[in-house]
ROZA-228695 format. One line per 2 residues: their letters; for each residue y, x negated, z of N, C-alpha, C. Coordinates in steps of 0.2 Angstrom, whole numbers. Atoms other than C-alpha are relative to their C-alpha. Last residue first. Layout:
% residues N
a> Y/X/Z/Y/X/Z/Y/X/Z  ...
% end
This chain:
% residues 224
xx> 5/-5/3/369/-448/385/-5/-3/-6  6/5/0/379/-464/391/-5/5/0
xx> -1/5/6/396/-457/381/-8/-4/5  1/-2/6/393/-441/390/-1/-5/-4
xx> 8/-2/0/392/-449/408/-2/3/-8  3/5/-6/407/-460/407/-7/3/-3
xx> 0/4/6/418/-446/400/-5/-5/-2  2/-7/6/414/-437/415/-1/-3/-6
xx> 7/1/-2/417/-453/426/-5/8/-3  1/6/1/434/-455/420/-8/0/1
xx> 3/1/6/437/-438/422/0/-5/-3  5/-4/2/432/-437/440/0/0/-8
xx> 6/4/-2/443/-452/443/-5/4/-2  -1/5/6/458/-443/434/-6/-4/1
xx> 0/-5/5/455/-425/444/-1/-7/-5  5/-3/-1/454/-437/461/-1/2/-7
xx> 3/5/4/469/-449/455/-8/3/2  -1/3/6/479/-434/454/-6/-4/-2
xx> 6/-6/6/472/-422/469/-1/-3/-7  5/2/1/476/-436/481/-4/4/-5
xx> 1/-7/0/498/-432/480/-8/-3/-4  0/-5/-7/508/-443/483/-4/4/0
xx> -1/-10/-2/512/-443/466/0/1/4  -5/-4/6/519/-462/462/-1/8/2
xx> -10/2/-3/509/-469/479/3/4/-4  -1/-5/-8/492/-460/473/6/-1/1
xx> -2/-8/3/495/-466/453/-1/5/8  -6/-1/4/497/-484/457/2/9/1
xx> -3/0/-9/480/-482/470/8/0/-2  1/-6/-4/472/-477/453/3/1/8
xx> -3/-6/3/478/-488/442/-1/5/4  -9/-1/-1/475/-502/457/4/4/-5
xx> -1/-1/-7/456/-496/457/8/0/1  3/-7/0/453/-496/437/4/2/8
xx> -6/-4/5/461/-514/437/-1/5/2  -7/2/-4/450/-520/450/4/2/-3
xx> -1/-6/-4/435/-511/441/6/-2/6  1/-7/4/437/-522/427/1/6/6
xx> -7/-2/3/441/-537/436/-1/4/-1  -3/-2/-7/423/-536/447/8/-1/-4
xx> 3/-6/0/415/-534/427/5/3/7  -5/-3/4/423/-551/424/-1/8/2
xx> 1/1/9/411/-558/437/7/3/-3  -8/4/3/414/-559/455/-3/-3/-6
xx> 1/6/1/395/-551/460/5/-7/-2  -1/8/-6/399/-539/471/0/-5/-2
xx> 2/4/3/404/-524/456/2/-7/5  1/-4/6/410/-507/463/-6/-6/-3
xx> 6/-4/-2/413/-513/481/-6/3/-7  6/2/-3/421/-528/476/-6/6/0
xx> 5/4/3/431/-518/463/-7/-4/4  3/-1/4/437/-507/474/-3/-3/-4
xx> 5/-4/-3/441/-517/488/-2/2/-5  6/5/-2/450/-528/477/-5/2/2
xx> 4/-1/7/461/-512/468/-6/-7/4  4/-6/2/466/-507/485/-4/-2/-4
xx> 5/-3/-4/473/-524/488/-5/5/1  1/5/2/484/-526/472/-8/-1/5
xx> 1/-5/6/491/-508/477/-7/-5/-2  5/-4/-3/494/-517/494/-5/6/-6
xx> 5/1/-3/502/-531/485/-7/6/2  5/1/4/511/-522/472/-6/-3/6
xx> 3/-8/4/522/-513/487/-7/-1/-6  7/-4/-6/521/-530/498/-2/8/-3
xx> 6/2/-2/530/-537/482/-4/2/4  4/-4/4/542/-522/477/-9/-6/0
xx> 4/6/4/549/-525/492/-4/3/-4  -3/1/7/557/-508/494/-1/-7/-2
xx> -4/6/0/544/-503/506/4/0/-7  -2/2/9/533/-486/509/5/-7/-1
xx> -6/-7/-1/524/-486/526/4/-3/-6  -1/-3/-2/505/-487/527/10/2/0
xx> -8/-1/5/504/-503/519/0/5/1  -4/7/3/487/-502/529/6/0/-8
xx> -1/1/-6/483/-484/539/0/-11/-2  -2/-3/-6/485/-470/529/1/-7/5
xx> -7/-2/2/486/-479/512/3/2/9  -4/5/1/468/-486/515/7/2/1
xx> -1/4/-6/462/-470/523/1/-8/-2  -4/-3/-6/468/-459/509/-2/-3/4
xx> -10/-1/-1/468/-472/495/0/4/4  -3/6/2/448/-480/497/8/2/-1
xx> 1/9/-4/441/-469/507/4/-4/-4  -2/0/-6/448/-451/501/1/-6/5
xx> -6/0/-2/446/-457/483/3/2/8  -5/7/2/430/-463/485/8/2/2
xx> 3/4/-6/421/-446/493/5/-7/0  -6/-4/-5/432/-436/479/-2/-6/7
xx> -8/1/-1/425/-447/467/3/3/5  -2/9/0/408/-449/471/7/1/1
xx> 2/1/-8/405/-427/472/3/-6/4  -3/-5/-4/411/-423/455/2/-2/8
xx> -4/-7/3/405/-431/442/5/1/5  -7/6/4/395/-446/449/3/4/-2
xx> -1/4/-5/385/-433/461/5/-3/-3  -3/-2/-4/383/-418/449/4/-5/5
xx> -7/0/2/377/-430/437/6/3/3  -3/7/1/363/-436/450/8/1/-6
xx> -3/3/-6/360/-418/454/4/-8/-2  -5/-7/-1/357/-412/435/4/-3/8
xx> -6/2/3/349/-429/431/4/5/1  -3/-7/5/334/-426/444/7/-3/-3
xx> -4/-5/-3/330/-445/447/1/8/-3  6/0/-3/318/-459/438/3/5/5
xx> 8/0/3/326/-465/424/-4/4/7  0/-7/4/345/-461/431/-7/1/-4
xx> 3/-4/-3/341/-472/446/1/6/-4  9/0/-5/339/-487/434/-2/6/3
xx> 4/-1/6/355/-483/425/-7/1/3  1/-8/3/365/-480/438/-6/1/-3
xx> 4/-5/-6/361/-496/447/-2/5/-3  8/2/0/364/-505/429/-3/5/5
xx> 4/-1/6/381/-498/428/-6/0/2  -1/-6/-3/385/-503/447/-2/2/-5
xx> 5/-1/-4/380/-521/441/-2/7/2  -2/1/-6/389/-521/425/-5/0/9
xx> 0/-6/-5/380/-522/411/2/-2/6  3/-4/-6/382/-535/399/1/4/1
xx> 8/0/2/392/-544/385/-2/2/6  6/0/-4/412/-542/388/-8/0/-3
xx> 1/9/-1/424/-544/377/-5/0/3  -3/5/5/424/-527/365/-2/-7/4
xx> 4/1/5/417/-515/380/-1/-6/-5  6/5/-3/430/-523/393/-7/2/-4
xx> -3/9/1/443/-519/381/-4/-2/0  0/0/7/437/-499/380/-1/-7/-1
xx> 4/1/3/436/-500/396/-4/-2/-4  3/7/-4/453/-504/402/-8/-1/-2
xx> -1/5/4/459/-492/389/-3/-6/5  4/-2/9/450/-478/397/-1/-7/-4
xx> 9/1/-2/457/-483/412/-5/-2/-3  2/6/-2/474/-483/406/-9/-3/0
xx> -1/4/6/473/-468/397/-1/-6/0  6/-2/3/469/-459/414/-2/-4/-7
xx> 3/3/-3/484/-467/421/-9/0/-1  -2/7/0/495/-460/409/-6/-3/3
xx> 3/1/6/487/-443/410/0/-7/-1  9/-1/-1/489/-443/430/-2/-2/-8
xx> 5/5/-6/506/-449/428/-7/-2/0  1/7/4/509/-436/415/-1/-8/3
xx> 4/-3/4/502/-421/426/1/-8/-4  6/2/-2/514/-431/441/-7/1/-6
xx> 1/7/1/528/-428/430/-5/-3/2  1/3/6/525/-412/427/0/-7/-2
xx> -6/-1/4/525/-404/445/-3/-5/-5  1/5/8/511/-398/455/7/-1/-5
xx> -2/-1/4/516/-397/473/1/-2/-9  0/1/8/504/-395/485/5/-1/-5
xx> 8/-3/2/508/-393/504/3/-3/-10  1/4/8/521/-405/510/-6/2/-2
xx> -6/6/2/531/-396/524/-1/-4/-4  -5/-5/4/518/-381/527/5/-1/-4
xx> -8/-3/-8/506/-394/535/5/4/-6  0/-7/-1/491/-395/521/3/3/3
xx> 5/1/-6/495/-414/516/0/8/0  4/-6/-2/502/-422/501/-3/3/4
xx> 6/-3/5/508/-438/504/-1/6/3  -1/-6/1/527/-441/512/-7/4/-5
xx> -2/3/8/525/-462/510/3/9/-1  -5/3/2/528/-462/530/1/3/-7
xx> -2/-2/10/515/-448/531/6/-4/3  -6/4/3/509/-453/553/0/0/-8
xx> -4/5/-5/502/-441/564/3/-6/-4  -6/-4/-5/500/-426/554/2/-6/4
xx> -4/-1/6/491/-437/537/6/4/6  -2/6/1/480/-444/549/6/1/-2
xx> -1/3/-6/473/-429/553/4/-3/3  -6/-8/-3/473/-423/535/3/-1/6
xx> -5/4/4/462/-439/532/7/5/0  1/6/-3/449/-434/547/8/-3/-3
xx> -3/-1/-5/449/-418/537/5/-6/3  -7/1/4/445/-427/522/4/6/8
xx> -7/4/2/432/-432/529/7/-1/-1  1/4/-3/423/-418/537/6/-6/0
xx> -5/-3/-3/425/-408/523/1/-3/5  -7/1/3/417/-421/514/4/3/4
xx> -4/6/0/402/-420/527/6/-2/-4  -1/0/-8/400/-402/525/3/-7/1
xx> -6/0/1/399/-403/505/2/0/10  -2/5/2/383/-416/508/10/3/-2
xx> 1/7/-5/375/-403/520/7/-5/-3  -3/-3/-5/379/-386/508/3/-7/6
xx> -3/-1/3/373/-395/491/6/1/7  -3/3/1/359/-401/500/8/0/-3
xx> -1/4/-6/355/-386/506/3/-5/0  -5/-2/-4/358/-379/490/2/0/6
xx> -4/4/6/345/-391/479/11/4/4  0/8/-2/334/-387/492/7/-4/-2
xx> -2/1/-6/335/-369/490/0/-5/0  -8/-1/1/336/-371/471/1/0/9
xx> 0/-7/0/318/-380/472/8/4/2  -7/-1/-3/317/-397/467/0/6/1
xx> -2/-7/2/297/-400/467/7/3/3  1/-4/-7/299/-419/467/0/6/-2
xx> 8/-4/1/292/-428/449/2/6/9  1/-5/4/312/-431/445/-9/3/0
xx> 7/0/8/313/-440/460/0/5/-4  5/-3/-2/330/-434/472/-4/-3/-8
xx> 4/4/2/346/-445/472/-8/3/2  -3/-2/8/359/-432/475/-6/-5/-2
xx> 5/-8/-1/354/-431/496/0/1/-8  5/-2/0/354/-450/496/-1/8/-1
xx> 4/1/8/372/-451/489/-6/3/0  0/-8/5/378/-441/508/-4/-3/-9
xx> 7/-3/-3/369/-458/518/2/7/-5  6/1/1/381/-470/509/-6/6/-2
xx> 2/-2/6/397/-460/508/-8/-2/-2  -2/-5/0/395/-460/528/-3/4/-7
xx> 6/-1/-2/391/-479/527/-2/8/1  3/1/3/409/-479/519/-10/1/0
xx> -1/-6/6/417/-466/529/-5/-5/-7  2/-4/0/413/-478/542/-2/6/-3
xx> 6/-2/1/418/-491/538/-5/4/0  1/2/6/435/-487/531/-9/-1/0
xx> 2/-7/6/436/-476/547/-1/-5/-7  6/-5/-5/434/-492/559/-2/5/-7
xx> 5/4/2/446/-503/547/-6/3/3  -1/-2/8/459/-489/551/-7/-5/-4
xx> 1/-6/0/456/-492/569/0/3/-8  7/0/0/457/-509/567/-3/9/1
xx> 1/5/6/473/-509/558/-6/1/1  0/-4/5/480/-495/571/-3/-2/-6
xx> 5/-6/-1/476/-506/585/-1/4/-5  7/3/1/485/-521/577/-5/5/1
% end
């Protein structure tokens, strides 16, 4: 139970964390952006990551049931090809989840909409900087390395407490993505459990990082 709320601690916290780093990307397009600022910010908002994902490295020494990737000499990196298809696979999926919720759906999702708003009235170079690149790493860290580190935390052959906690990943994510439990809070419930599918399967947080960023790459081109 200590380890639950202590893991519910850093979920908070890393969230409220991602919060305060968004603001340094979210600057007025009338401010005078000037490259120092724009690398202060740059310097500031990468500090905090490292930060985190320290914190998640940490975690990663005191208890790797599932054996995720960590920088200890005993499970550093290992790219292999099935994880590559993995990561494609999973990228596919996404896509395809999209594509669906394009065809049925009518509207804008909530989280869409924020974007859009703060893309009218923001520098666009930082703000695609942020959802490109910067978002996902921050997510993927909160939402599968301190979920994974520290609930369903140890790998099982129930194959139901295994979908469960996948099942769970994907809620948080969605809530968080889209509060209002509409169809749009499914949509990114899918996205989050193909993405917390493809942590457990590699093990390995660079997958569904590289897969998230190009999900939200694709994302920014196609709302050019």
């Amino acid at each position: 139970m200590e380890q639950k709320l202590i893991g519910f601690g850093q979920l908070v916290v890393g969230f409220l964390v991602y919060g305060f780093a968004q603001s340094f990307f979210i600057i007025p397009v009338d401010k005078n952006t000037r490259a120092i600022g724009i690398v202060f910010n740059l310097v500031v908002v990468s500090g905090i990551l490292i930060v985190l994902y320290g914190i998640y490295q940490k975690r990663l020494n005191q208890q790797n049931l599932w054996n995720f990737t960590s920088l200890s000499q005993k499970n550093r990196t290992k790219f292999k090809g099935k994880n590559f298809t993995i990561a494609l696979i999973a990228l596919l999926a996404i896509w395809g989840t999209q594509i669906i919720a394009e065809f049925l759906l009518s509207g804008t999702s909530t989280n869409q909409t924020a974007i859009t708003k703060v893309q009218q009235n923001s520098n666009i170079f930082m703000l695609n900087l942020w959802l490109v690149f910067i978002a996902p790493a921050f997510e993927e860290i909160i939402f599968r390395g301190f979920f994974f580190n520290f609930f369903f935390s140890s790998p099982t052959t129930s194959k139901l407490k295994y979908f469960t906690g996948i099942l769970v990943n994907g809620i948080i994510f969605g809530l968080c993505h889209e509060p209002k439990l509409d169809w749009f809070t499914l949509v990114y419930t899918i996205c989050g459990m193909i993405l917390a599918y493809e942590y457990t399967q590699t093990k390995d947080l660079t997958y569904p990082y590289f897969t998230h960023l190009s999900n939200n790459l694709l994302v920014m081109f196609a709302t050019l």
